[in-house]
N, C-alpha and C positions, 0 to 999 in steps of 0.2 A: 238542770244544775250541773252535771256532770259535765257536757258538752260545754256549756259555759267556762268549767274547772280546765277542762280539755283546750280553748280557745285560749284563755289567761297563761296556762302553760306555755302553749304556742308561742303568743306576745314575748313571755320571759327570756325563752330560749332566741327567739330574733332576736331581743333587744341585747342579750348575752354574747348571739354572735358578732352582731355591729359592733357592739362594746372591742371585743377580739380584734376584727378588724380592723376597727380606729387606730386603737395602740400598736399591730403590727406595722402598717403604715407611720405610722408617727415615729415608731422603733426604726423603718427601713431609713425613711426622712431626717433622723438625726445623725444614722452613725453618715448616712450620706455627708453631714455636716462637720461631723468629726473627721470623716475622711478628708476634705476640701481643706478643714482649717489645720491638718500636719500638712498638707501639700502644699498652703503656702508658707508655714516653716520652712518645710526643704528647699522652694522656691528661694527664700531671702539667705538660704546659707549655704545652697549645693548647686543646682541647677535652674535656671529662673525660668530661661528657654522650654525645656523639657515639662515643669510643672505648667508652666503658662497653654502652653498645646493641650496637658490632660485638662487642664481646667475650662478650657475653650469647648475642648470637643465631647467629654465625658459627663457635661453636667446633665443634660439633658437626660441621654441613656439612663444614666445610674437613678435619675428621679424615679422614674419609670421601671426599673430594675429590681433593686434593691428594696424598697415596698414591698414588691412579687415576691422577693426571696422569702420576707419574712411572713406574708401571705401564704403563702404555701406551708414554712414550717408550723403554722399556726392551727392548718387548717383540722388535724386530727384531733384537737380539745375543740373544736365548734359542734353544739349541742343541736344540729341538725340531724333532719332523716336524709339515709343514706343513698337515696337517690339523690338528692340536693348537693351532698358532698362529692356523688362523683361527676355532677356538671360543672361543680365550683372547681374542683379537679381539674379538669378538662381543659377547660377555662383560663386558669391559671397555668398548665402547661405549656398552652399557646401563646400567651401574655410573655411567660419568663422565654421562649426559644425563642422569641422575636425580639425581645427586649437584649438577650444574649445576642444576638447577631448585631444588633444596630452597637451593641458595645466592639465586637471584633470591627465592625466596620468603623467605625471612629478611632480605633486603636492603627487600622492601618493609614488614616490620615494624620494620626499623629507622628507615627515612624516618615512618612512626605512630609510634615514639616520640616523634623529634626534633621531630614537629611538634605532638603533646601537650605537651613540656617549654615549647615556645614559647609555643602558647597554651591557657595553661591553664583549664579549664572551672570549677575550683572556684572562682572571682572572683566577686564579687557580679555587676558589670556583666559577662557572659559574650556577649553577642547575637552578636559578631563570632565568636567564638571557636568556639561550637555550629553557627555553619553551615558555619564548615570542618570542623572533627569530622565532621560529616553526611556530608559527602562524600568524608571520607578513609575512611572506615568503606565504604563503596558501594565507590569505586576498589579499596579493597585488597583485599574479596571478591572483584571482579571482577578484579581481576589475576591474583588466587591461580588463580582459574577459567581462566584464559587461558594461565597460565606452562604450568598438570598439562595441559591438552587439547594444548599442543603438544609436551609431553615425552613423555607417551604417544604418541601420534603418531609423532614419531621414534624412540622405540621399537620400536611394532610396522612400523616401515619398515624396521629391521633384520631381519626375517624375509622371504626368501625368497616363503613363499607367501601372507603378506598384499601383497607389492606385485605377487603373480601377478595377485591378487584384485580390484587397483585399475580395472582396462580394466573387468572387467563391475559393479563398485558404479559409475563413472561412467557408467555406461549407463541404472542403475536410479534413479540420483540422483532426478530429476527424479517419477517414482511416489515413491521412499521419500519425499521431501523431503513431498508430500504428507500423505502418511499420518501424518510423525511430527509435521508442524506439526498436525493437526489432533490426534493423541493429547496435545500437548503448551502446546494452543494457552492452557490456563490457568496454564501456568508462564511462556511465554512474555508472555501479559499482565503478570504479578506482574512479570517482568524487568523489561518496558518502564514499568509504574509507579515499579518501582525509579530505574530512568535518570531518571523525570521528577520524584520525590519529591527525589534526589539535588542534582539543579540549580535545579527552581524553589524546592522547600522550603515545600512548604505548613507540613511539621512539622519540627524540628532534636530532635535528641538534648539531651535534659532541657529540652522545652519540655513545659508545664501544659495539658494538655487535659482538657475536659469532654465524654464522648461514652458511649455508651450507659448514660446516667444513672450515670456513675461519675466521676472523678477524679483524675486523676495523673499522672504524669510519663513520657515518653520515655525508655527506661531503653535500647533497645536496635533497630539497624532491618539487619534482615538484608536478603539478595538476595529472600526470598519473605514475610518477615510483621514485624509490628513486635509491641516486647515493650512493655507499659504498667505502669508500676509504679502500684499504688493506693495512695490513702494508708493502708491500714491492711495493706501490704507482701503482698497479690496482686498477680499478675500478669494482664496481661489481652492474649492473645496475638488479632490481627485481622491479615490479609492486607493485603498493601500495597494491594491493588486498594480497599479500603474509604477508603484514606483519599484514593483519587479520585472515587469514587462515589458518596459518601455526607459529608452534611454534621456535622462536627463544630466545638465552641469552642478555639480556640488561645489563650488567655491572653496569651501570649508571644512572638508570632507579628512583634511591630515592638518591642516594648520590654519590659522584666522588671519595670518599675512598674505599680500595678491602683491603680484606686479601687474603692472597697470601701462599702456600704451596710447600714446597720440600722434599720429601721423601728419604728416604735412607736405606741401607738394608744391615746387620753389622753380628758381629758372637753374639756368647749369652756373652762372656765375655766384650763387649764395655764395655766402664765408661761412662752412661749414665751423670750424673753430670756434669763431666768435659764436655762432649761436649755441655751438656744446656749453660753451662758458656761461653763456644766458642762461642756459637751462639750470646749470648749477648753482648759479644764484637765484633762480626762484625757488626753487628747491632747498636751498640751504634756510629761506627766509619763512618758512610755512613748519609748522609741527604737525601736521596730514602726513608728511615723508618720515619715516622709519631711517632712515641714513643708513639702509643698507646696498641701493641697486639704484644708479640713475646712470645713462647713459644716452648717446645722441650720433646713431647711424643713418649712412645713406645705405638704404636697404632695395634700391632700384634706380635704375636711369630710362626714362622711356625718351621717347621722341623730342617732345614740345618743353619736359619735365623731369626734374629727381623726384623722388620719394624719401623723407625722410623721417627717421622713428625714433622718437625719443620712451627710451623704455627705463619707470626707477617705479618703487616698491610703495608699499602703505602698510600700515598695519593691518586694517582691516577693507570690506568692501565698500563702506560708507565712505572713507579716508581718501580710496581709492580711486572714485567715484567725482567727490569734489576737486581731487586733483588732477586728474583729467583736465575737468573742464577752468583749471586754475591755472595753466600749465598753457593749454590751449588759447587760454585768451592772454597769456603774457607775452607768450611768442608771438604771435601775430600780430600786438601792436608794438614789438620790439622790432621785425622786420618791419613794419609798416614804417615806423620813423627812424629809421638808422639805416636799412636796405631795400628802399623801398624798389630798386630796380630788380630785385633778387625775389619778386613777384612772379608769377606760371606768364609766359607768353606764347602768345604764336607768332610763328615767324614764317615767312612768305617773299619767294623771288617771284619777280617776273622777269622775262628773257624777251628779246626777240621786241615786233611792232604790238605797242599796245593800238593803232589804230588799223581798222578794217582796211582792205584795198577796194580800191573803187573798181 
């Protein structure tokens, strides 16, 4: 009878702690709820942007959180033995240090929202805009990386025999620290390139480079390599360290304006003039040109042939790019039907008997 009294107890006190636990849960689950429905007030009368980000990225966390919070304050009226309450403990520490980091870590995606809405990359004139990009892209890998190494961390320092463990790993520090900078001394570089890419910025995110005979854009720059977009949409994946060690063209690198050049190669009779003049009416007829820089040199005379360079501006390298080849193809069928003697020849005497002596 006893033991039976003893079991019936038992039953009461689970049933009492579930009881506990339902309602904290439900208590974390509501104010979660009351939290969401002020922050779309604030939303419709202060900042829409700003609440729309927490509301995007925080719901999840805070499910998951904020329960734990009230789990835990809960858990010293739960009519368990107390071995039971220091695993529920345990438990629960682990739950809330991880549930707290996945909130810092969504906290630092929403400060990258807010400051993509501010400054926005897809502007034409973007220079300022792409070097902070650059850097909030660096900071926020690198925080992500920071927040998990010390949740983990705290974590396993709720175990018992990893903080037995700590006396003899600081003993070995000093050998392992060795060992692992040298197994790791090529990650370690890419980091510290990282850190230097970040701040001085030789390259920003959708800046135009020209480097192992290819072409394209900064699509993307992690903690270890960056991603290049080509212009015909490969990808050309290179370690951050190349782009300290190795010389590449930044386009883009002080300004998003290029001048841009076409050459041509005519007889000595061209009418220089008139085709200057040509040039400036293609040019004035296209919105590819900037109308800051167009001009129209003979920049060589060889033998058979001139050289001649028409050099005017774009806004950007796409602009630049098209006008080239817009440029290129109006001259040429401008000389073709207007000059067409004023075409490359070769020219050739002959002196003396063209026929053999017998």
């Amino acid at each position: 009878m006893d033991r039976f009294r003893i079991y019936i107890d038992h039953l009461d006190n689970l049933a009492i702690s579930l009881l506990i636990f339902f309602f904290s849960i439900l208590l974390g689950l509501l104010l979660k709820f009351i939290l969401f429905k002020l922050l779309g007030l604030y939303s419709r009368n202060s900042n829409p942007r700003l609440a729309t980000s927490l509301a995007k990225h925080l719901n999840r966390p805070l499910t998951l959180f904020l329960p734990l919070l009230f789990l835990a304050m809960a858990l010293p009226t739960v009519p368990l033995s107390d071995k039971s309450i220091h695993v529920l403990r345990r438990v629960l520490e682990i739950f809330t240090i991880l549930g707290f980091a996945w909130i810092m870590i969504k906290l630092v995606s929403v400060v990258q929202d807010i400051v993509r809405h501010k400054y926005d990359i897809g502007k034409t004139d973007n220079f300022r805009e792409r070097k902070l990009i650059t850097q909030l892209q660096f900071i926020r890998r690198l925080s992500v990386i920071v927040i998990a190494f010390i949740a983990g961390s705290m974590v396993l320092l709720q175990f018992e025999a990893v903080r037995s463990l700590g006396t003899g790993l600081l003993t070995s520090a000093g050998i392992a620290g060795v060992v692992i900078g040298f197994a790791a001394q090529r990650s370690l570089a890419n980091l510290l390139a990282g850190l230097q890419i970040a701040f001085t910025q030789p390259i920003r995110i959708d800046d135009v480079l020209v480097l192992e005979n290819e072409f394209g854009r900064v699509e993307e720059i992690t903690l270890t390599y960056v991603v290049v977009r080509i212009w015909d949409n490969r990808r050309l994946i290179l370690p951050l360290n190349y782009f300290i060690e190795k010389p590449f063209q930044n386009w883009t690198r002080s300004s998003i304006d290029i001048l841009a050049t076409v050459y041509f190669y005519t007889d000595y009779n061209v009418p220089v003039d008139e085709l200057r003049k040509e040039l400036h009416r293609i040019l004035a007829g296209t919105e590819q040109w900037n109308g800051e820089v167009a001009g129209l040199q003979v920049t060589d005379a060889q033998r058979d042939n001139v050289q001649l360079r028409a050099l005017f501006s774009a806004r950007n390298s796409g602009d630049a790019w098209d006008l080239r080849c817009l440029v290129r193809e109006k001259m040429l069928y401008f000389i073709q039907k207007n000059y067409p003697e004023a075409l490359p020849k070769v020219r050739a005497s002959v002196s003396g008997d063209i026929m053999p002596k017998q």
